[in-house]
N, C-alpha and C positions, 0 to 999 in steps of 0.2 A: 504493500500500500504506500501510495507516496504521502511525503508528510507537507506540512506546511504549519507558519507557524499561527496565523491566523485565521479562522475560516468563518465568512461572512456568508450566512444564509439572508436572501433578499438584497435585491440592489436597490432596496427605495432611495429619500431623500437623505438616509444616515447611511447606508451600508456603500453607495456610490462614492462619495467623497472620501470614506475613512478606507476602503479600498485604494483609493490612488495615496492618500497621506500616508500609511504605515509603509511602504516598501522604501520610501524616503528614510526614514529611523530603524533600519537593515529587517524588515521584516516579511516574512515569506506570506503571502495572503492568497487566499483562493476568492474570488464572489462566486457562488450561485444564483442564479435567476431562472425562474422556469415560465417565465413569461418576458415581460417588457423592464428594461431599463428604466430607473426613475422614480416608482409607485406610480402611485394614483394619484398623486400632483400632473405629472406629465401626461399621463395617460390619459386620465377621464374626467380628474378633480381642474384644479388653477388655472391649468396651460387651457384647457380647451372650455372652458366653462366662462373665465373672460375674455377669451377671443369672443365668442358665440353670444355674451352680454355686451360687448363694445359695438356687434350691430344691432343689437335689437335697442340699444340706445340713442344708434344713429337714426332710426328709423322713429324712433320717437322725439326726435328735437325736429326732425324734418317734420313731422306732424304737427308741431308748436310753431313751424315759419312766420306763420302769423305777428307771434309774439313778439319777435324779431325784426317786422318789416317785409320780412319775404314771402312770395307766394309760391305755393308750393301746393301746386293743386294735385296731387295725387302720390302716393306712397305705396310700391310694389314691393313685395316681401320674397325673395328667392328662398325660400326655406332649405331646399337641398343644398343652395351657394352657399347659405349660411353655416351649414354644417359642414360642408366641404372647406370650407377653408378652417374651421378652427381645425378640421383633420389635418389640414397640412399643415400646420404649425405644430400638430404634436408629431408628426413623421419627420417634419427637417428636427426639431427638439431630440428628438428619441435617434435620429440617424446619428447626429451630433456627439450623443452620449456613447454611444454603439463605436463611433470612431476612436475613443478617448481609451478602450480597450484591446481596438485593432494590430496584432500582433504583438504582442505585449505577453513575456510569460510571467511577469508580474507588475502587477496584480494578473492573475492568471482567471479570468472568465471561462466556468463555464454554464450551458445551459441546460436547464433541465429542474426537476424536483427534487431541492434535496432535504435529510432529517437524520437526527440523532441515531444510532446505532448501538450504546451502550461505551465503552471503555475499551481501551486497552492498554493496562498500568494505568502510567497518569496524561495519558493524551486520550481525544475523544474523537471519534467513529463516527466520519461524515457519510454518507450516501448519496449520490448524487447520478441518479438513472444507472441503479447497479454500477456505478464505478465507486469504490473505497476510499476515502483519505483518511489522514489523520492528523489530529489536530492538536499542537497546545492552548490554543483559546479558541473561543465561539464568542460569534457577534450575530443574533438573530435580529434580523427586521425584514417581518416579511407582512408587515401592514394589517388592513381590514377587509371586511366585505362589507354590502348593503345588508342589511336584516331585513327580511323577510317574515311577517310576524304571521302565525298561526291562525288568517281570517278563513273563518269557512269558506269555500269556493276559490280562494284566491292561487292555488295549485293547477289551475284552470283556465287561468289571463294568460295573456303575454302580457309581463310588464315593463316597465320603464321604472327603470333606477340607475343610483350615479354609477355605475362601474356600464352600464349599456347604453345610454340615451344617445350616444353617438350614431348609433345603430339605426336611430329613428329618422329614415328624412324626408318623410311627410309630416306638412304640421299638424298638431293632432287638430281636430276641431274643436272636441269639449274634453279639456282635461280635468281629471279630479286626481289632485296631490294629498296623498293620506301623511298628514306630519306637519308642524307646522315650526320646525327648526330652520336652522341657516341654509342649507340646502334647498329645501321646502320653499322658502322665500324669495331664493335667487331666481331655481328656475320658475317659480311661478310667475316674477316678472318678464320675467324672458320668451317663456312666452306668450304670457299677453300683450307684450308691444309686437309680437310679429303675429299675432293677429289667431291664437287661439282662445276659445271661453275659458276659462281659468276658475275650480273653486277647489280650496284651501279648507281641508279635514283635519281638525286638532282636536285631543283627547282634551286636551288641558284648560286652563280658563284665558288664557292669553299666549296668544305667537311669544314665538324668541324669549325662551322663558328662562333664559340664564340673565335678562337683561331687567333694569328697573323698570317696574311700571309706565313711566312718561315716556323712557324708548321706544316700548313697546309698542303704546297706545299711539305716539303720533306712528311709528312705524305700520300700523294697521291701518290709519286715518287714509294716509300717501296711497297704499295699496289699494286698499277699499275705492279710492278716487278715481286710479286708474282702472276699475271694473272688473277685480280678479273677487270674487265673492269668497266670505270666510262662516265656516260655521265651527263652533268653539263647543267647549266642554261636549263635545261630540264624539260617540264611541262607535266605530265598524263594526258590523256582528257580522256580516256575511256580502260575501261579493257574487257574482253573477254574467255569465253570458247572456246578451241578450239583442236579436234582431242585430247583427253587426257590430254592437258595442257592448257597452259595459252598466250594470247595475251596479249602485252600493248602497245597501241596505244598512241604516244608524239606528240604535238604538233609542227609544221614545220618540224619533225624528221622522220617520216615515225613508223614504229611498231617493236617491238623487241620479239620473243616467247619467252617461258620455261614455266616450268615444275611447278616451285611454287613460291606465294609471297608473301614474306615477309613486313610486311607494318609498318614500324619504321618514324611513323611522327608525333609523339610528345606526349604527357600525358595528362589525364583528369580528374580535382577531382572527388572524389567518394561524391560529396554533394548534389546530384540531389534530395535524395528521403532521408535526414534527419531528414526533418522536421523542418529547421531552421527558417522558415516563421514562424511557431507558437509563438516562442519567440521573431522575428527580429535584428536574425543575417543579418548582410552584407556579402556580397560576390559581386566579379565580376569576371562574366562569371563564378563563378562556386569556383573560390579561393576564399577564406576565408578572409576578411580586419582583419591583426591583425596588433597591436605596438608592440614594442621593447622586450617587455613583453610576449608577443604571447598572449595577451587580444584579446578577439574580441569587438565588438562594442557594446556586451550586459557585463555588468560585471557579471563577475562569470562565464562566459564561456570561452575557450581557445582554441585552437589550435594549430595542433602540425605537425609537417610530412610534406608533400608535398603539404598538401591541403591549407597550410596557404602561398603560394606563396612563393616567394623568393627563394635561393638555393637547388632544388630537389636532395638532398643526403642522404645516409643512416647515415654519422656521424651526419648532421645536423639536421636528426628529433632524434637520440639522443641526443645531447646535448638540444636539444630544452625538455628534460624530464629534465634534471636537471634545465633550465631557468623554468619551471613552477613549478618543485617541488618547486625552490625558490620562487614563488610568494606565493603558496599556504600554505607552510609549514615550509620557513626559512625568511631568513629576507630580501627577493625581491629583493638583488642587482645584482642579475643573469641576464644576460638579452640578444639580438640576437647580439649587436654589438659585432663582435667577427670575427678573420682570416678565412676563409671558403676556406679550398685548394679542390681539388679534383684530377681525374685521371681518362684517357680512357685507357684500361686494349685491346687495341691493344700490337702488339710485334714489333716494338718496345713501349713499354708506353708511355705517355705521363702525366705528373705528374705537374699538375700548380697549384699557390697562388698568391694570390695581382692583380695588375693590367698586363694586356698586356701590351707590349709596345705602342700599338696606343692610350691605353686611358690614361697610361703614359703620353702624349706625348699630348695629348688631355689636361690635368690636368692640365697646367700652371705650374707648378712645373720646376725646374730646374732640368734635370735628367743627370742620368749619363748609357750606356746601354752597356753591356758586352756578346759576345758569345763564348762558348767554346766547338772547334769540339770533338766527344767523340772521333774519333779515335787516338788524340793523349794525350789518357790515355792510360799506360800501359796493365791495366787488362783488358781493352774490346780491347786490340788484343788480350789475350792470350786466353780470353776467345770466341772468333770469334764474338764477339757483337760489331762493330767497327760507326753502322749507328746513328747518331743523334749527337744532342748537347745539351748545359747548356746555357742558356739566364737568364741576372740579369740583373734587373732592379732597382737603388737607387737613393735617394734624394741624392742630391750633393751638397747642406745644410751641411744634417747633416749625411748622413752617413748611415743612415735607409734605408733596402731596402722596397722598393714597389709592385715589385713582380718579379715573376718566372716562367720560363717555362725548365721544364727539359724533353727532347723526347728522350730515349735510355733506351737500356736494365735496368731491377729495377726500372723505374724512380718513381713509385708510393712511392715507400721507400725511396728512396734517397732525394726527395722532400720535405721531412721532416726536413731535416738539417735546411733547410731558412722559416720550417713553426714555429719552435721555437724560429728561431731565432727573426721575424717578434712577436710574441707573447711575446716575453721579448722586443721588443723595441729596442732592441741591434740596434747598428750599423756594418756593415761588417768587420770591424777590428776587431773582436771578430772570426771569420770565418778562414780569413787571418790569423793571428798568430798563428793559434793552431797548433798540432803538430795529422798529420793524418798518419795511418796506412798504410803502403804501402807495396804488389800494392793494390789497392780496387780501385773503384767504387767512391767513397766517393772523392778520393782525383782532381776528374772534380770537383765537388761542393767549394770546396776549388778554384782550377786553376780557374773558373769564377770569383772567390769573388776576387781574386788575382789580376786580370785583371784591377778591379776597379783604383786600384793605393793605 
C-alpha cells in the first residue's frame, strides 16, 4: 500500500487549499474527490446561485426603467440562457481548479469514493475505489446534502433542490418552496423576477428565523411586495401528483397546487458511508464532534467544512484549512474561535456579524442598540435603493461592538466595515471619527456607529 503522509477525503472549500499548502511544509498528501472539485460552493451553492440572481436582478431594474427615466417597454426572460451561463461559470471555475492539480504527484488527486478502512499500527486505511493507502493523518470534508424530509407522497415528485436546480431549465410556472431559510428566500426571488408564481411554505412563525424580528419582518414586507406569496406556521402533511403538476396538502390549511417543488429544509452531512466506525470517530446525527482545533475525537483525524457542525459557510470551511494546516504543519495556534459574519444574497441583502439583538439582550451585558433607516443616506436615493437599515449592537462598557445586522442594497460588503472592526477589538469610536467618502453607501455604516453617542 503506498503511504502518504496526509490524506484528504473531499476537495471542498477546506480540503482544496490545504491540499496545495501542506506539500509546501514537506508533506506527502493524497485528495480524494468522487465527484466535482470545490463543494457545493462551486458546484450548485455561491458560484452558480449568484451568477443566476445577478440576472434575475437585471431583469428586474429593467422593469423599474421607469423609475429611472427610461423606457423600457418590454422585458424577455431566456430562462435556459439564464441557466446556461451560471453553468459556464461553474465549468470554467471547476476547469480552473481541475488545472491546479494537473500532473502534479503532489498533492496527488485522485478520483473516486473514498473511506476509513480501520488501522494499521498507527497509520490509517484509506480506500479509494478499491485502491489502499495509508495514512499518518486524515482531513475529512466531504460536505452536505439537501434533506429530504419524510412528507407523505413526496418519494413521488421530481424535485428541485440546491444540489439539482441547475438541472431545471424551464421556468417552472407555479413554484411552491417548502422552507423558509436562506436558500428558501434566495431562490424564491429569483425566481419571481424571471417570471414564475412563487409561494413560500414555513413550518415556523416567521422566514429567516436565525435573524431578529424587524429583519425578518421588513424582509417578508420587500418579498411579499414583489408577489412571491408566504404562508407561515404552516405544516406539509402530504404531497401529490396531480393533472401534470403538483398538490401540497397543509395541515388545518386546506391544499395549495403548482407546477414544481422546491424543497429547501435544511443540510445533511455526507458521513453516512465513510467508514468512520472502523477507527471510532464521533458524530451526532451524522456531524462530526470536533474542538477548537477541528480535532475529532480520534487524534490525527480532523475535520473541516460543514460536516464538522457549527457555522455552514463557504468562508468558514476555508479558514477552517488554515486552523488545520496550523495544527498539522505550523505551530497550532490557529484555531475556530474566530468572528463568523455571513449574508442572505436576497435584494435587498442582508449582511450580519456578532450577536442579534435578542441574544444581545439575552447576554446580560449592558448594551447599547442603534438603527439606521437606509433611506436617509444620500446615495440609496440617488441610486433608487432606499429599502432597509443598519442595526449596531455595543457593549456600553466598553465601547466594542457585539454585532450587526445591515439589510439594504450591498449589505454583504458593507458589513465588513464592523466585521474588522469586531476583529481588531476596536471600539466604535474608531468608526465614528473617521472621515468617509461621500455620497456612498458606506457612510449609513458610519450614521449607525454615530448614533451610539
Amino acid at each position: 500500500m503506498e503511504h502518504c503522509d496526509v490524506a484528504i477525503i473531499g476537495g471542498g472549500q477546506a480540503g482544496v487549499p490545504l491540499a496545495h499548502a501542506l506539500p509546501g511544509a514537506g508533506k506527502r498528501v493524497l485528495l480524494a474527490e468522487r465527484k466535482h472539485l470545490g463543494g457545493s460552493c462551486l458546484n450548485f451553492g455561491c458560484t452558480p446561485t449568484k451568477a443566476a440572481i445577478t440576472s434575475a436582478r437585471l431583469a428586474h431594474l429593467a422593469r423599474r426603467g421607469a423609475d429611472f427615466g427610461l423606457r423600457i417597454p418590454t422585458v424577455e426572460v431566456d430562462f435556459g440562457a439564464v441557466i446556461q451561463r451560471a453553468r459556464n461559470i461553474v465549468d470554467a471555475q471547476r476547469a480552473a481548479t481541475e488545472r491546479g492539480f494537473a500532473g502534479k504527484e503532489n498533492p496527488r488527486l485522485i478520483a473516486g469514493h473514498a473511506r476509513l478502512d480501520g488501522r494499521d499500527g498507527e497509520r490509517f486505511r484509506v480506500v479509494v475505489e478499491g485502491q489502499a493507502f495509508l495514512a499518518d493523518q486524515v482531513v475529512l470534508d466531504t460536505g452536505t446534502r439537501s434533506v429530504i424530509p419524510p412528507i407523505d407522497g413526496i418519494g413521488d415528485l421530481e424535485l428541485i433542490h440546491a444540489g439539482n436546480w441547475l438541472d431545471t431549465t424551464e421556468l417552472p410556472a407555479r413554484l411552491i418552496i417548502a422552507g423558509g431559510g436562506v436558500i428558501a428566500l434566495e431562490v424564491a426571488q429569483f425566481y419571481r423576477r424571471l417570471g414564475s408564481d412563487v409561494v413560500v411554505i414555513e413550518m415556523g412563525p416567521r422566514i429567516a428565523a436565525s435573524e431578529d424580528g424587524d429583519v425578518a419582518g421588513l424582509l417578508l414586507y420587500i418579498l411579499e411586495r414583489e408577489g412571491i406569496e408566504f404562508h407561515l406556521e404552516a405544516k406539509i402533511e402530504r404531497v401529490e401528483k396531480r393533472g401534470g403538476g403538483i398538490v401540497v396538502h397543509i395541515a388545518e390549511r386546506g391544499s395549495i397546487a403548482g407546477t414544481h417543488l422546491f424543497v429547501a429544509a435544511g443540510r445533511k452531512p455526507n458521513t453516512d458511508d465513510l467508514g468512520l466506525e472502523t477507527v471510532g470517530v464521533t458524530t451526532n446525527r451524522g456531524i462530526i464532534a470536533v474542538d477548537a482545533r477541528l480535532a475529532t475525537s480520534v487524534p490525527r483525524i480532523w475535520a473541516a467544512g460543514d460536516i464538522r457542525g457549527g457555522p455552514m459557510f463557504t468562508h468558514t470551511a476555508w479558514d477552517d484549512y488554515r486552523v488545520i494546516f496550523s495544527q498539522i504543519a505550523g505551530d497550532g495556534s490557529r484555531t475556530t474561535e474566530r468572528v463568523v459574519p455571513y449574508a442572505i444574497f436576497t435584494d435587498p441583502e442582508v449582511g450580519r456579524v456578532g450577536m442579534t439583538e435578542a441574544q444581545a439582550r439575552q447576554s446580560g451585558k449592558e448594551i447599547k442598540v442603534v438603527r439606521f433607516e437606509i433611506r436617509r443616506n444620500s446615495k440609496a436615493i440617488e441610486i433608487g435603493e432606499p429599502d432597509g437599515f443598519v442595526k449596531v449592537i455595543a457593549d456600553a462598557a466598553t465601547g466594542q461592538l457585539l454585532g450587526a445586522a445591515v439589510l439594504c442594497h450591498e449589505a454583504a460588503e458593507l458589513v465588513h466595515v464592523y466585521i474588522d472592526l469586531m476583529n481588531a477589538r476596536a471600539s466604535y469610536p474608531v468608526i465614528r471619527d473617521a472621515v468617509y467618502i461621500h455620497p456612498t453607501l458606506a457612510e449609513a455604516i458610519q450614521s449607525a456607529v454615530a448614533m451610539l453617542g
